[in-house]
Each structure stands twice: as C-alpha cells, then as structure tokens.
C-alpha positions as CSV (number, residue, x, y, z in Angstrom):
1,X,88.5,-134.5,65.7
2,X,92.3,-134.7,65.9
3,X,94.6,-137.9,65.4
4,X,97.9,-138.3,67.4
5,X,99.8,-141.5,68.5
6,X,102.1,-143.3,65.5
7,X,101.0,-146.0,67.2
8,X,99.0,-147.0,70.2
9,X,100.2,-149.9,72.9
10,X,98.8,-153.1,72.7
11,X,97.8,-153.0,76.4
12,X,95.6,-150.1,75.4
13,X,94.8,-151.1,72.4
14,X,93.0,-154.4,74.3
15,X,91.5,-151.6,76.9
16,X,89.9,-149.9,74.6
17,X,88.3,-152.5,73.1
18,X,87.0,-154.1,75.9
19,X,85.1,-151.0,75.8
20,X,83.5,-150.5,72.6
21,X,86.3,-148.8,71.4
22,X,86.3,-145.5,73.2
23,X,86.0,-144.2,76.8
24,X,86.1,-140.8,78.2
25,X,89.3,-139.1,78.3
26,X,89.3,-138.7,82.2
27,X,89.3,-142.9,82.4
28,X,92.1,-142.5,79.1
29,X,93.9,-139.9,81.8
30,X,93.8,-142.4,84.3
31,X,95.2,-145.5,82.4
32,X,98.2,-143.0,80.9
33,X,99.1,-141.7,84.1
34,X,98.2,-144.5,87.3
35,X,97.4,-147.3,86.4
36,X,100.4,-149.8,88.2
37,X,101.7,-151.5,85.4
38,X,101.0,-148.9,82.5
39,X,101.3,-145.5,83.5
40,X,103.6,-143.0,83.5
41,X,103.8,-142.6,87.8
42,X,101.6,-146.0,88.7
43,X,105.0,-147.7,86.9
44,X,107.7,-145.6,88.6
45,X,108.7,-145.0,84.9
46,X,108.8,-140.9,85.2
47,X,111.8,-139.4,86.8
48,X,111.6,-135.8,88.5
49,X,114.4,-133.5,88.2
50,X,116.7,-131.1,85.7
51,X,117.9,-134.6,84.3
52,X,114.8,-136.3,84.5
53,X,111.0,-135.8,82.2
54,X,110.6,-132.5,84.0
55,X,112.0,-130.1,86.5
56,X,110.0,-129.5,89.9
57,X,110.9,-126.4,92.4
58,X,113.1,-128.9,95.2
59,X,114.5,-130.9,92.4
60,X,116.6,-127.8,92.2
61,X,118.1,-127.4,95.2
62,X,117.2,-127.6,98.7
63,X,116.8,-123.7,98.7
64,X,113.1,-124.3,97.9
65,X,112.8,-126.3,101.2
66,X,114.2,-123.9,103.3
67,X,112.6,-120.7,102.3
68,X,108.9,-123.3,102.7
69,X,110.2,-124.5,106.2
70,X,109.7,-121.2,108.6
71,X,105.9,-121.2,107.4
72,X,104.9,-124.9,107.8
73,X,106.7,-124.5,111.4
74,X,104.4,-121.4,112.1
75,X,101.6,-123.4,111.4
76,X,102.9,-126.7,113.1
77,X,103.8,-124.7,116.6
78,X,100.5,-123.9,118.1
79,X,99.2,-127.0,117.4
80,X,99.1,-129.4,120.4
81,X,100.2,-133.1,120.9
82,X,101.9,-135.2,118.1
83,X,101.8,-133.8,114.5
84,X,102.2,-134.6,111.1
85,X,103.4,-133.1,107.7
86,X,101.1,-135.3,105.1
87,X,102.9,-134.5,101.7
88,X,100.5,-135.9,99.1
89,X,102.1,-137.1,95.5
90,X,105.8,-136.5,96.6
91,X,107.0,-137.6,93.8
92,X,111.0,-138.8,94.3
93,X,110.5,-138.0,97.9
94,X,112.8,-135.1,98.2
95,X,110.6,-132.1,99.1
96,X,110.1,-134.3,102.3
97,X,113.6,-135.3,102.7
98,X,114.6,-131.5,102.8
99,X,111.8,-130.0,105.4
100,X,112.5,-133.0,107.6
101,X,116.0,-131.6,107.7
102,X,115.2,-128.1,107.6
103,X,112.8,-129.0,110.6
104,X,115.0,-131.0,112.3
105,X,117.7,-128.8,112.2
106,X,116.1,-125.2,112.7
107,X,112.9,-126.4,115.4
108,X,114.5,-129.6,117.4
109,X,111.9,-129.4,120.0
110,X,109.3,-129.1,117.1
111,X,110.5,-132.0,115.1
112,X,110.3,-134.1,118.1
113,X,106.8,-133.7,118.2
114,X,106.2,-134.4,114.2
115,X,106.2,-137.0,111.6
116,X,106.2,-137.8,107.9
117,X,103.0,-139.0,106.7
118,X,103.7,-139.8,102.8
119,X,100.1,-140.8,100.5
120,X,101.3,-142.2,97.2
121,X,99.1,-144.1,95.3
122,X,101.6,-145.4,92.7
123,X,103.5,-148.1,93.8
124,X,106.6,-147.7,91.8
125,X,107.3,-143.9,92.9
126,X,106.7,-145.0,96.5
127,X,109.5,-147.7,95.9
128,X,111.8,-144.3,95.1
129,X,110.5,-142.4,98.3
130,X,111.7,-145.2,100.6
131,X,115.1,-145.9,99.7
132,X,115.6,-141.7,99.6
133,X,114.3,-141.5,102.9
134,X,115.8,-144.5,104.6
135,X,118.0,-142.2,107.0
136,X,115.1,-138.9,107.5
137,X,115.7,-137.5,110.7
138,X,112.3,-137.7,110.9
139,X,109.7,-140.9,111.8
140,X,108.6,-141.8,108.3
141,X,105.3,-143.5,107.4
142,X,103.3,-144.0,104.0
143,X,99.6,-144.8,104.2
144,X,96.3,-143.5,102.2
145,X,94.0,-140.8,102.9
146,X,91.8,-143.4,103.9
147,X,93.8,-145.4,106.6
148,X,94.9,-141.7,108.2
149,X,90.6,-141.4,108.2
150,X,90.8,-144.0,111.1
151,X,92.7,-141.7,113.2
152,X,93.4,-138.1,111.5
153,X,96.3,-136.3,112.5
154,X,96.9,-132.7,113.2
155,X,99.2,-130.6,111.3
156,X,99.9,-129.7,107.6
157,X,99.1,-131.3,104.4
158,X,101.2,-130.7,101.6
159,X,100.2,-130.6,97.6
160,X,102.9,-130.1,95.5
161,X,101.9,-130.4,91.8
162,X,99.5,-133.4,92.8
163,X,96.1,-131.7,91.9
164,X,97.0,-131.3,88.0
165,X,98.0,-134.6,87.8
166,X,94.6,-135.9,88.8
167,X,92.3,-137.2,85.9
168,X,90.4,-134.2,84.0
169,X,87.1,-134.5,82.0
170,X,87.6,-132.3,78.4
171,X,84.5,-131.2,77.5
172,X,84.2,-129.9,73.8
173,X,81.7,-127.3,72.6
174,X,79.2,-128.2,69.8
175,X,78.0,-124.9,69.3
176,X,75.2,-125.0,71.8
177,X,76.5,-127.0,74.8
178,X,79.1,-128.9,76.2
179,X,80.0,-132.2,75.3
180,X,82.1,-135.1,76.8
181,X,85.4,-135.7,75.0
182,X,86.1,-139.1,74.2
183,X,89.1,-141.5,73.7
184,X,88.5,-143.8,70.3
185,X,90.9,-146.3,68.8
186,X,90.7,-146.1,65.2
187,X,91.3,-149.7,64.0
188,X,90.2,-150.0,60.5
189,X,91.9,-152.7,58.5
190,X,93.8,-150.6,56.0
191,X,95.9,-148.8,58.9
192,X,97.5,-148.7,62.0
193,X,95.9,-148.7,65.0
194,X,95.6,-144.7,66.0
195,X,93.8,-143.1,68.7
196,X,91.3,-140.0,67.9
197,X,90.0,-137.4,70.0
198,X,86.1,-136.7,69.7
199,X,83.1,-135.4,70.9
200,X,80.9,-138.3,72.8
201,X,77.8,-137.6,74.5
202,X,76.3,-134.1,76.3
203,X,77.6,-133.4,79.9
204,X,75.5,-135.3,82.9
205,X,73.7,-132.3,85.1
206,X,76.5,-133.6,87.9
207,X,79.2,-132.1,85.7
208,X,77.4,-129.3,84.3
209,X,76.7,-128.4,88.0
210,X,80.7,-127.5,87.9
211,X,80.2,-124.7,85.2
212,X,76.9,-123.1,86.8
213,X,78.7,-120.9,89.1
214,X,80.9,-119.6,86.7
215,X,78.4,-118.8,84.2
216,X,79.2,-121.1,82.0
217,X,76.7,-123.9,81.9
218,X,76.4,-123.3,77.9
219,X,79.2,-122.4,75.5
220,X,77.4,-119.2,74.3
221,X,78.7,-117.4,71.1
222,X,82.2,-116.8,72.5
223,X,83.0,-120.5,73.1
224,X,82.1,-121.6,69.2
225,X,81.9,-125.9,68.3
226,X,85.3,-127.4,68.5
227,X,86.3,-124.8,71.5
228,X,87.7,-127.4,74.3
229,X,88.8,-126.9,77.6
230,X,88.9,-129.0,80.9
231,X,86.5,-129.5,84.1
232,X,88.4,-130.9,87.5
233,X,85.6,-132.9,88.5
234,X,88.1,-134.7,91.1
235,X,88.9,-132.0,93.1
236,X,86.1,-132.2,95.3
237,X,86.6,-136.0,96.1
238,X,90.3,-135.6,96.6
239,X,89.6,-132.7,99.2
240,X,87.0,-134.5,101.0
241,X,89.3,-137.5,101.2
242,X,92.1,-134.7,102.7
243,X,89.8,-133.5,104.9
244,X,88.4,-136.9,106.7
245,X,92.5,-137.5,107.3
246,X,93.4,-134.3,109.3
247,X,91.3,-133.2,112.5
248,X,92.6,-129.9,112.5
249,X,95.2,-127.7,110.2
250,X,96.3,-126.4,107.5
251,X,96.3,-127.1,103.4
252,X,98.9,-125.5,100.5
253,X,98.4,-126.8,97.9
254,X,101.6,-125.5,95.0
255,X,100.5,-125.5,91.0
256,X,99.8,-124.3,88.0
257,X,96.3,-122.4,88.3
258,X,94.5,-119.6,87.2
259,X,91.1,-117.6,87.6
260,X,88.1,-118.4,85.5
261,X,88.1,-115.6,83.6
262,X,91.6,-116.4,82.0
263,X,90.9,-120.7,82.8
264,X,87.9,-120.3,80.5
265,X,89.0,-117.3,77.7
266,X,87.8,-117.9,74.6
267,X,91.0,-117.5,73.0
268,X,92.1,-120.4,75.1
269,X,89.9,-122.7,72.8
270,X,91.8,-126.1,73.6
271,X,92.4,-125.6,77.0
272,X,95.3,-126.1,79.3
273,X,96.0,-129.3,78.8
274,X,100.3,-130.3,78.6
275,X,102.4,-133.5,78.6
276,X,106.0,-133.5,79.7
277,X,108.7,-135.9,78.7
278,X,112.5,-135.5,79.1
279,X,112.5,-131.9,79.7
280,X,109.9,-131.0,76.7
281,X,106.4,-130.1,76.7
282,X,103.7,-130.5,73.8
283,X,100.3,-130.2,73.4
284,X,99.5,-133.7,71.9
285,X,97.8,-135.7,75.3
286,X,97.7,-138.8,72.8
287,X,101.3,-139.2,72.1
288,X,103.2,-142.2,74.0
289,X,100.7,-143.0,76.3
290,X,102.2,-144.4,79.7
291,X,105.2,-142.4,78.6
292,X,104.7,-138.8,79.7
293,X,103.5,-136.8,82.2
294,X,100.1,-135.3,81.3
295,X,99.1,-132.2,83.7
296,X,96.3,-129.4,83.5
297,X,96.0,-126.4,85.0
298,X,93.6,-125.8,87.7
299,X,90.9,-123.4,88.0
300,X,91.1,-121.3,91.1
301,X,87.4,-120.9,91.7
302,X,86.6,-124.4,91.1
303,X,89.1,-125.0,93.5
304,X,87.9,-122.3,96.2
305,X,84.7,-124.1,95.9
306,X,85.0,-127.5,96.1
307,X,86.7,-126.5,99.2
308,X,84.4,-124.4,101.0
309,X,81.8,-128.1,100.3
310,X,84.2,-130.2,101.6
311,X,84.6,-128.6,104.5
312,X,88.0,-126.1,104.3
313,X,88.0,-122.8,104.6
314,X,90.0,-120.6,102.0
315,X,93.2,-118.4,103.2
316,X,94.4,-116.7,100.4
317,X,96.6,-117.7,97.2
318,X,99.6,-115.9,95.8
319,X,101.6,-116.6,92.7
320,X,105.2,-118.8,94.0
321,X,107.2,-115.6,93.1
322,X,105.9,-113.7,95.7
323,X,105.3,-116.2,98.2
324,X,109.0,-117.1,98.2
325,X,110.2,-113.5,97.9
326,X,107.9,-112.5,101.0
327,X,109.9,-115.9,102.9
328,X,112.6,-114.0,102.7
329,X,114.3,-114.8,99.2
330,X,115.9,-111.9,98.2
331,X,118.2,-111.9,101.2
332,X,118.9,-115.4,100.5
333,X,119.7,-113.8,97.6
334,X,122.0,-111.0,98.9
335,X,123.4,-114.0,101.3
336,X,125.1,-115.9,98.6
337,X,127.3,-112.7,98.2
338,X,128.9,-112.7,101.6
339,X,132.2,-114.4,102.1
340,X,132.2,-116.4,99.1
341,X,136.0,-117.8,97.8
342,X,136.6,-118.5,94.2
343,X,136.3,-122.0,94.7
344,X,132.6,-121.3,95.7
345,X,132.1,-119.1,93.2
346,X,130.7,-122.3,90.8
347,X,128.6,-123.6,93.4
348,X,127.2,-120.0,94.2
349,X,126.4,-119.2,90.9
350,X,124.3,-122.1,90.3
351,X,122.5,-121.7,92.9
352,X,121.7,-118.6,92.7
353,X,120.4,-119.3,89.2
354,X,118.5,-122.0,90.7
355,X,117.0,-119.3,93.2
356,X,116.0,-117.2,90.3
357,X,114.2,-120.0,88.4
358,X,112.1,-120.3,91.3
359,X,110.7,-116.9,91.2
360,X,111.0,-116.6,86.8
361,X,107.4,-115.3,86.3
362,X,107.2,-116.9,82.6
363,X,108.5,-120.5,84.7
364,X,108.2,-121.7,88.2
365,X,107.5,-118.1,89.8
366,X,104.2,-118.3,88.2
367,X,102.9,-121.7,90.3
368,X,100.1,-120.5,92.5
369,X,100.5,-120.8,96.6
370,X,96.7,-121.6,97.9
371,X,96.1,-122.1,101.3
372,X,93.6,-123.6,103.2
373,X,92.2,-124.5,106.9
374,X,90.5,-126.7,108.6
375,X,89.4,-127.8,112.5
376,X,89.7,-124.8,115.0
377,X,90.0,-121.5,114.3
378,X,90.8,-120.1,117.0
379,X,94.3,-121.8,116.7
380,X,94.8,-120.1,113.4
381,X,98.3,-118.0,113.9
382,X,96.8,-115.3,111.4
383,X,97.8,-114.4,107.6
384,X,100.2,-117.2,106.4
385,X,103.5,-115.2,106.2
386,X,103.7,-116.3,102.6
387,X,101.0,-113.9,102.1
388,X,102.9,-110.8,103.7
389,X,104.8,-108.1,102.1
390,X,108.1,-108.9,101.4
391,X,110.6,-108.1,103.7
C-alpha cells in the first residue's frame, strides 16, 4: 500500500464515494485523464510541446512530418477512389497540420484524392485541433470510430502516443496470483482526505486470459507480493473499433512499448506506469489528479495479439530511431550543411538538434514504429520502407 496526493479534489473525492470509497485504477485512469470536465485531455487543460506538460516528436519541428510523409503516400497510392488519413488522439492537431502540407505540397494529385479524418474523444483538445487547422490544405473532418463504422474509408490510420494514454488495469501480486489494484480514498476524521493504492479482489478469468499466452497467468517465485505491473485490457476494443472504420489499409501505431520479456521483468516490480506535467515525469499516478498526463508503456505481444483477434494482420515494428534514419534522416542531416549563411546558422542548429532528439535512443528514438494491415492484400506495396535498411 502506498499513499500519494497532499490532497485529493473534491470532485473526486464525491466520486469515490459514490462508490464505496474505492474503484479500480483503470476507472481512477479514466476520471484523471477523460472525463470532460476533470481530466487532464477531456478538459483541454494539457498542452503538448517543448513549452507545454510534455514534448511529442512534431511538437519539434515539422521535420518529424516530413521524414513520416513519403511512407503514408506509399501506402495511400495504390489505393483506389477517395482516401483518408484517420489520425487518432492528435493531440494539438499539428502532426496532421504538417502531413496535410507535406502531402499537399510533395503528391498534389494524391492529396486531391485524400482527406483528414480526426477521432478525438475529448472535447476540449478538439476545440485546439479546429482553430490550428482552420486553413489545412486539406478537407478536414472530426467524427468517432463509430460514425466512420457507417461508411469506413480506405487509407491510413494514424496512432501517435494514443494507445498509452488509454486506461490500464495494475494488477498487484500477492504472492500466489494476481490481484486487481484499487483506488481508495482514505477519509478518516483525524486527516486529510488522501488517496491509497491497494490490492482489491483476484483478476476475473477475462483478464487473466491476457497473461496466459505469455506465461504468466500466476506470479510464480520471480514476481513476489507487492510486485505490480500493468495489463492493456483496452487494446483489443480500441482495435476492433479501428478496424470496423477502415475497409481496407494500413495501421502505425508510434509509442512507448516493449516485448514481454522486458514489459514483465521481475526487476520491473512496479511496472511502467509515468505521469507528465510541465516537462517532468514521476512515478506517483496519484499526485494532482486531472492535472497530469498519466501514460504506460505497451506490451508488444499483447499488442500483436489483440490484433491478429480483431482482425489486422501484423507488418513488423522498429524502434523510431531506425525507422526515421531508414526515411532518410541522416541526409536530412547532411542537408542542413549545404548553403547555410550565418544568419541561418541559429535556425540550423536547432533544428538539427531537434532532428537528433528524434532519433536519441535514451529519448524519443526509442518509441516503437508498429505497423499493421487490413482489407486486401494483394494491394499491399510490400515491406513498409520504414522497415528497410537505411539508405
């Protein structure tokens, strides 16, 4: 059991009662991070960028964009009829400000053909994305997963750091099997209201059904009581929903992931759990609640699997360093060199520092690239080019 929060907002404080005082910490996830008037994106209340709660790869430059745009147009061009590039969880909009114009100005006849689709839940972050993308050279729409259902488009859906921000079970060891962590508000009279993190009841057989094909279905010796770590038990809903809105295409989804061996270690006994606020990262997920960011890292075979269930068929995945370097970076790179003046010299330099930063293996450079089809193979142009040897 650990204690956090100084002190603990009334509007959860009333939550929690309303609900015998605890919930699970996927619902607590939820609250913190979507809920419209609370959380942390449902509010608007997070900004994105160097001067914002945390730094994403566009927020630095529309260098990102551009080494990204040749591989969505490879995978746009053999496609026939109108199509659309579905970015999912765009935050401040500016990932699909820059392909639009990357598209626009590098494939004309392509981008004539193609649209924005933008699926944001949270109402106050889609209020951003609209006034940023009032003049996109590029037909705009927002919508759900569910409304693109009715008619699904062809073309390529984009998930850039959206999957770690969906709500995560933590499941805690007891010694001899996994246990649902809970949320409690601790509201004794000689106190302040604090919130606690503690074991609730065993895992349901649907969420132990997560851990079987890892091997994992009981803690063993290795994974001792107190040991926690985190199950993405929304995955396979999220990619289903994906799935009913495109008819044929492609998926990347961009994040923080790794394989089970390392997701499940037992020297990584309290998981991957992080929350971001202005620029700094901690490990405390009950500190400011509808303040910060909370993200966890995703599990690459839970990820391959829910999948392959839901009906997409795994590519390949690549860390973002590589990726970007086999899109041609390093002669970006080299590029900045050429026929620079003093006065550029400034403008240069930062953003060739931003360029680096992308590929930093301790930083961004270690997000994973993981991509996925669906519909017709047979109009599959072959190994993403993100997946090639560099140039």
């Amino acid at each position: 059991m650990s204690s956090a929060a100084p002190s603990v907002p009334e509007w959860l404080q009333q939550r929690l009662k309303r609900c015998d005082g605890a919930v699970p910490f996927a619902t607590y996830m939820e609250w913190a991070l979507h809920d419209p008037e609370h959380g942390a994106y449902g509010s608007g209340r997070l900004s994105l960028g160097p001067k914002g709660d945390f730094a994403t790869s566009p927020s630095l430059g529309p260098d990102f964009a551009a080494l990204l745009a040749p591989q969505i147009a490879a995978w746009l061009e053999p496609l026939p009829g109108p199509l659309s590039l579905v970015e999912t969880g765009p935050g401040e909009g500016t990932l699909a400000l820059q392909l639009a114009r990357e598209l626009a100005a590098g494939w004309p006849d392509l981008a004539q053909r193609c649209e924005l689709v933008l699926v944001e839940p949270n109402p106050g972050m889609a209020e951003r994305q609209r006034s940023l993308l009032d003049d996109a050279p590029l037909p705009v729409r927002w919508c759900s997963f569910g409304e693109l259902a009715q008619a699904p488009v062809r073309g390529v859906v984009l998930a850039h750091e959206v999957l770690d921000a969906l709500a995560v079970e933590r499941i805690t060891s007891d010694g001899e099997r996994w246990c649902r962590q809970l949320v409690r508000l601790d509201a004794s009279a000689d106190a302040p209201p604090r919130l606690l993190l503690e074991p609730g009841e065993p895992l349901s057989p649907d969420l132990l059904a997560l851990l079987e094909p890892l091997q994992l279905a009981e803690p063993g010796p290795q994974r001792p009581s107190g040991f926690t770590t985190e199950l993405h038990n929304g995955m396979a809903p999220w990619l289903e929903q994906a799935g009913a809105a495109l008819e044929q295409g492609w998926l990347l989804v961009i994040d923080y992931a790794l394989e089970a061996w390392r997701y499940y270690a037992p020297s990584r006994s309290d998981g991957t759990l992080m929350a971001y606020r202005q620029q700094r990262a901690y490990g405390d997920p009950l500190l400011d609640p509808g303040q910060c960011d909370l993200t966890a890292h995703l599990c690459i075979e839970q990820l391959e699997i829910a999948a392959r269930t839901t009906g997409w068929e795994p590519i390949g995945q690549c860390r973002q360093g590589e990726a970007l370097l086999a899109l041609g970076l390093a002669q970006r790179l080299h590029g900045l060199q050429e026929g620079a003046t003093p006065a550029q010299l400034p403008q240069l330099l930062a953003r060739r520092e931003a360029l680096l930063r992308l590929v930093d293996p301790h930083a961004l450079g270690d997000f994973r690239w993981l991509a996925f089809s669906r519909g017709d193979p047979r109009a599959a142009p072959g190994l993403p080019a993100f997946l090639s040897p560099p140039p």
